[in-house]
VMD Tcl script that draws the C-alpha trace (Angstrom):
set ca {
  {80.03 -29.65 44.43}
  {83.72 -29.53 42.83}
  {85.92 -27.94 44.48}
  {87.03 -24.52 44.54}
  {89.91 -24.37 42.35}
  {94.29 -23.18 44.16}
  {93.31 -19.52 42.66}
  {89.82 -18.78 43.93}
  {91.31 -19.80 47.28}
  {93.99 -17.57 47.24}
  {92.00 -14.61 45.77}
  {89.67 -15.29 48.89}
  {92.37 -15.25 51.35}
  {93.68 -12.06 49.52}
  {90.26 -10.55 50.88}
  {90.26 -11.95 53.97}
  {93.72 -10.43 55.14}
  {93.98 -7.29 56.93}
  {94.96 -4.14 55.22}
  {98.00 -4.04 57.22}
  {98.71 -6.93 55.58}
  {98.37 -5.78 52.05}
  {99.69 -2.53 52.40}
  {103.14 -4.81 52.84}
  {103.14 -6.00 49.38}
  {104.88 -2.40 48.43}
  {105.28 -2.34 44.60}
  {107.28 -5.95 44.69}
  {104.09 -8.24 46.58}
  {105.47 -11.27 44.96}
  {107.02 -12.54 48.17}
  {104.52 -12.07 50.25}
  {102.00 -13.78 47.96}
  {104.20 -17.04 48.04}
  {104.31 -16.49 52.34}
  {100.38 -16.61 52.15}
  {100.35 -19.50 49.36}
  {101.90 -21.29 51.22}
  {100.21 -20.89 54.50}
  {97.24 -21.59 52.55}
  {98.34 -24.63 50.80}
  {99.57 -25.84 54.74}
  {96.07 -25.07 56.24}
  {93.36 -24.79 53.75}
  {90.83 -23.27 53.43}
  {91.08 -19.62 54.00}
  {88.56 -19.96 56.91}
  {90.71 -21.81 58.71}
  {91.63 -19.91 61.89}
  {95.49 -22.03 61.96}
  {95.72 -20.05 58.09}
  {94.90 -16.72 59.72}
  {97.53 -17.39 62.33}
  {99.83 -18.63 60.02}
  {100.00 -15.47 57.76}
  {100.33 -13.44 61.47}
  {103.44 -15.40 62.64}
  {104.84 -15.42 59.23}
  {103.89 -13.34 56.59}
  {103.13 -9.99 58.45}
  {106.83 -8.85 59.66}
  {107.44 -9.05 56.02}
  {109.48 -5.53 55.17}
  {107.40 -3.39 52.68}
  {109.86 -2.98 49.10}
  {110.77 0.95 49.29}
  {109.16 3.22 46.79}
  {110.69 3.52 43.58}
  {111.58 7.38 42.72}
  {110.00 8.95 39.75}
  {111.66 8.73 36.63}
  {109.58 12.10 34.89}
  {106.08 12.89 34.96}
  {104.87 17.24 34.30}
  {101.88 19.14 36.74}
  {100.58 21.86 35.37}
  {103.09 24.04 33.70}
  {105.96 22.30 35.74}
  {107.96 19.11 34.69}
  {110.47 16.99 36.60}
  {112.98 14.33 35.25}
  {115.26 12.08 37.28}
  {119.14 12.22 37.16}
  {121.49 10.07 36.40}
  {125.09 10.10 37.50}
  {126.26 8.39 34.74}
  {124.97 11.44 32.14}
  {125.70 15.39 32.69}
  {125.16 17.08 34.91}
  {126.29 13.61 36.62}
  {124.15 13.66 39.46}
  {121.97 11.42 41.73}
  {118.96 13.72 41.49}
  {115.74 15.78 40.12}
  {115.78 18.62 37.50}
  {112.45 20.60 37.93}
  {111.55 22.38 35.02}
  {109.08 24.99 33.21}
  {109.50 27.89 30.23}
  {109.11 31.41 29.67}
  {105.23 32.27 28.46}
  {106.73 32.78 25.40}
  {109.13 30.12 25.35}
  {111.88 31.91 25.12}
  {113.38 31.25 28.59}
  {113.89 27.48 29.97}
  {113.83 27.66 34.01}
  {115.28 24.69 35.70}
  {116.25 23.94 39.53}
  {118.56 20.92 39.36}
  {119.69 18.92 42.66}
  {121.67 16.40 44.02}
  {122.03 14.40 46.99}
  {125.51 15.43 47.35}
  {124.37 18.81 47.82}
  {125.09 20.19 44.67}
  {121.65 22.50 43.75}
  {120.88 25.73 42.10}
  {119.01 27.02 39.34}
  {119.94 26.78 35.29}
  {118.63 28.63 32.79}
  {118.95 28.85 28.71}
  {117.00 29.74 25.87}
  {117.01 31.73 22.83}
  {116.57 34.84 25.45}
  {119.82 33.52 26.94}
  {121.75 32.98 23.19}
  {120.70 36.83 23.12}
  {123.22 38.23 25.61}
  {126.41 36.32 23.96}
  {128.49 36.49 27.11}
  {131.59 35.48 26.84}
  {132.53 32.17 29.02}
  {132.62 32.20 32.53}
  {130.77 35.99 32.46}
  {128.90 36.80 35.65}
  {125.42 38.16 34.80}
  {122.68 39.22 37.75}
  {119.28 38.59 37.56}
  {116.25 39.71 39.33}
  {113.02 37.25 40.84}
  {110.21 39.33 41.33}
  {106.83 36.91 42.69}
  {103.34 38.07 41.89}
  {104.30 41.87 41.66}
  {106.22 41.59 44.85}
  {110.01 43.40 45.42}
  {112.54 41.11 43.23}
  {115.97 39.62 45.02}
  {118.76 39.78 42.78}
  {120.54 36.42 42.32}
  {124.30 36.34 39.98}
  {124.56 33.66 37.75}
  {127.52 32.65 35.93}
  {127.73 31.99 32.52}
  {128.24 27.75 31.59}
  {128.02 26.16 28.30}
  {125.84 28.34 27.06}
  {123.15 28.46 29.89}
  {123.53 30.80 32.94}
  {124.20 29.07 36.17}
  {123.17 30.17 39.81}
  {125.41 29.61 42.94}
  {124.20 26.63 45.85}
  {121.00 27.18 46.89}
  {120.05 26.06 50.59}
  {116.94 23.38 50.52}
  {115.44 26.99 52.56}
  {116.47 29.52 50.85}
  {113.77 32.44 50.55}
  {113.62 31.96 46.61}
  {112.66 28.67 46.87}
  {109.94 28.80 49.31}
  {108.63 31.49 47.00}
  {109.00 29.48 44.07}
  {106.60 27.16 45.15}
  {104.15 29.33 47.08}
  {103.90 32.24 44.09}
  {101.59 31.78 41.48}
  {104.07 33.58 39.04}
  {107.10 34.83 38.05}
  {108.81 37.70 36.24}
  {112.90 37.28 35.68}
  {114.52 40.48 34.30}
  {118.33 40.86 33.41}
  {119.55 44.21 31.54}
  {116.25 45.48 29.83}
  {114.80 41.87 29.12}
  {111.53 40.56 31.06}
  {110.01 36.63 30.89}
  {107.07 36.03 32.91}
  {106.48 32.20 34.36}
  {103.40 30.46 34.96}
  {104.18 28.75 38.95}
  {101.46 26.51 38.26}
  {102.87 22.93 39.46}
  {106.21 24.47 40.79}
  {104.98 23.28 44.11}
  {104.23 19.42 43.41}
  {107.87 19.23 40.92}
  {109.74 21.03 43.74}
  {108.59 18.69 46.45}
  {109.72 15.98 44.69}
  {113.18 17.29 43.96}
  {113.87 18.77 47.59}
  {112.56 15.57 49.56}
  {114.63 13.73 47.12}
  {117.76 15.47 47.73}
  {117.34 16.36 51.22}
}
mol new
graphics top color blue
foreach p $ca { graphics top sphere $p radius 0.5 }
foreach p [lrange $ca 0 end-1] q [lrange $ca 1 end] { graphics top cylinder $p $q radius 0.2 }
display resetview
């Protein structure tokens, strides 16, 4: 019988490790592979009880590689798209982001882990009001028919910006609990889908936290 060839052995051993051992790996396993190799190569084969005890003594304390964060990805009606401090608005961050039904409103709560967050908004509906720069406008949140909270916004390059919002601020827990929105400012109503909101605002608030 030949035998069994460097990679069947190791793919073998692969199996025959614990799952606390695997779960290690993270998303970089290459350095754990080479611990294993080479307690492999030292006591073949992989039924060799000095192999098992090998990969315990050396290979298991092995730090897992942290998660990488999300770079985009969308959930429903709901999108999210990581920041970049290097490009506006210059922040180590999430944007989470969805549009009016009609697509006439663009909804975004943007955050940063220096504590910068709040909501943005623009949109042809937006273009519509042509306040002048720096104008204050209010708006009102009303969640699945409920009473709305008024928020001001300020106007900013052509989109209308909110003031800091705490990570537990009332509009945000009902932002991702509600299952829609209606905005109003002056006579003007867009109605949001919050289909999502909860998985792209998760993301952004543990983030930023």
């Amino acid at each position: 019988m030949k035998p069994l060839s460097f990679a069947l052995l190791t793919i073998m051993a692969l199996i025959g490790l614990p799952n606390s051992t695997l779960a290690q790996s993270g998303d970089d396993p290459m350095a754990l592979q080479r611990c294993i190799w080479s307690c492999l190569s030292a006591f073949p084969p992989a039924t060799n009880p000095k192999y098992h005890a090998c990969v315990d003594r050396q290979c298991n304390g092995m730090e897992e590689a942290p998660a990488r964060p999300i770079q985009r990805g969308q959930r429903g009606d709901w999108s999210i798209y990581k920041l970049s401090k290097e490009e506006p608005p210059y922040l180590d961050g999430y944007a989470a982001n969805t549009q009016s039904s009609n697509g006439k409103l663009r909804l975004s709560y943007v955050c940063g882990k220096n504590g910068n967050s709040y909501l943005s908004m623009a949109g042809t509906r937006v273009d519509a009001l042509s306040l002048a720069v720096g104008a204050s406008k209010q708006v009102t949140f009303s969640f699945d028919r409920t009473q709305g909270m008024r928020l001001d916004f300020g106007e900013y390059e052509g989109a209308l910006i909110s003031g800091t919002l705490s990570s537990g601020s009332r509009l945000l827990a009902q932002l991702q609990r509600a299952n829609r929105l209606n905005v109003r400012f002056d006579s003007h109503f867009e109605t949001f889908s919050l289909k999502g909101s909860s998985w792209a605002l998760t993301i952004a608030l543990d983030y930023c936290r």
